[in-house]
C-alpha positions as CSV (number, residue, x, y, z in Angstrom):
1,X,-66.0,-4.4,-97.0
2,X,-63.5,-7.2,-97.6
3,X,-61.6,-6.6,-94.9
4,X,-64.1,-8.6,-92.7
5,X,-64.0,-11.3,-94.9
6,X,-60.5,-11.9,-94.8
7,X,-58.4,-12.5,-91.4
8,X,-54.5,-12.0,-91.7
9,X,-52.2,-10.7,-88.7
10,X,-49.2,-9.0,-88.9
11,X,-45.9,-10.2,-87.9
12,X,-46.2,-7.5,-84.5
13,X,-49.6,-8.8,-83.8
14,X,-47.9,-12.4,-83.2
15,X,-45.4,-11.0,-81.5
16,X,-42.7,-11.8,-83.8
17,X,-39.6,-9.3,-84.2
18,X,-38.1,-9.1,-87.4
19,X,-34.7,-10.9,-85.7
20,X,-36.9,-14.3,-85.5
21,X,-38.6,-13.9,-89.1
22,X,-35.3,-13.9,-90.6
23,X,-34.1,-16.8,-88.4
24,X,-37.4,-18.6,-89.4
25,X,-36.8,-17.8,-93.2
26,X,-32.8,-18.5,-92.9
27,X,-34.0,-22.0,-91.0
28,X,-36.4,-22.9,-94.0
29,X,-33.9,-22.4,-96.4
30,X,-31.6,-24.1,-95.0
31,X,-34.2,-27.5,-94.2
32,X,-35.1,-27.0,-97.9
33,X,-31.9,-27.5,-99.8
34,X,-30.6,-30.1,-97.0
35,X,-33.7,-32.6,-97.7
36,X,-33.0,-31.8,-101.6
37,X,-29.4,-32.9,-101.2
38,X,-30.3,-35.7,-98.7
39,X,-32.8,-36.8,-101.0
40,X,-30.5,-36.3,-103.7
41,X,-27.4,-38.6,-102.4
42,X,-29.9,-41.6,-101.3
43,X,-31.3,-41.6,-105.0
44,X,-27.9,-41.6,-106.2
45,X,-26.7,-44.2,-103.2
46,X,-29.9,-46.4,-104.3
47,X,-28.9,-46.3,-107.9
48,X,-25.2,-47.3,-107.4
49,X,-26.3,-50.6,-104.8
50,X,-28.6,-51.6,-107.4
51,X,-25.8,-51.5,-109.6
52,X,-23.4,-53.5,-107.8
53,X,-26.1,-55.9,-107.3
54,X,-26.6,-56.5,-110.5
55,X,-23.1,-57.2,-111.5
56,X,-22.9,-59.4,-108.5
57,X,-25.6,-61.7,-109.7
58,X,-24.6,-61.8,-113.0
59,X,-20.9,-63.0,-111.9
């Protein structure tokens, strides 16, 4: 059988209600697109020091 090759518990067998799956999802979510836009800003932060930089020297 294949069931005895696989292992896999179910949310109830952890001992997780569905009130803390959702806060878990909602939480992931949320770290996801906050280190996207974080990541996003010091890129574009990055970009606009290097420019200044540059017109700095060339003054």
């Amino acid at each position: 059988m294949i069931a005895h090759y696989l292992f896999a518990l179910t949310a109830s067998e952890m001992g997780l209600s569905p009130t803390i799956l959702a806060l878990i999802v909602v939480s992931s979510i949320v770290f996801i697109i906050g280190f996207a836009k974080s990541s996003r800003e010091n890129e574009y932060k990055k970009l606009m020091d290097s420019f200044i930089e540059r017109k700095e020297e060339s003054d």
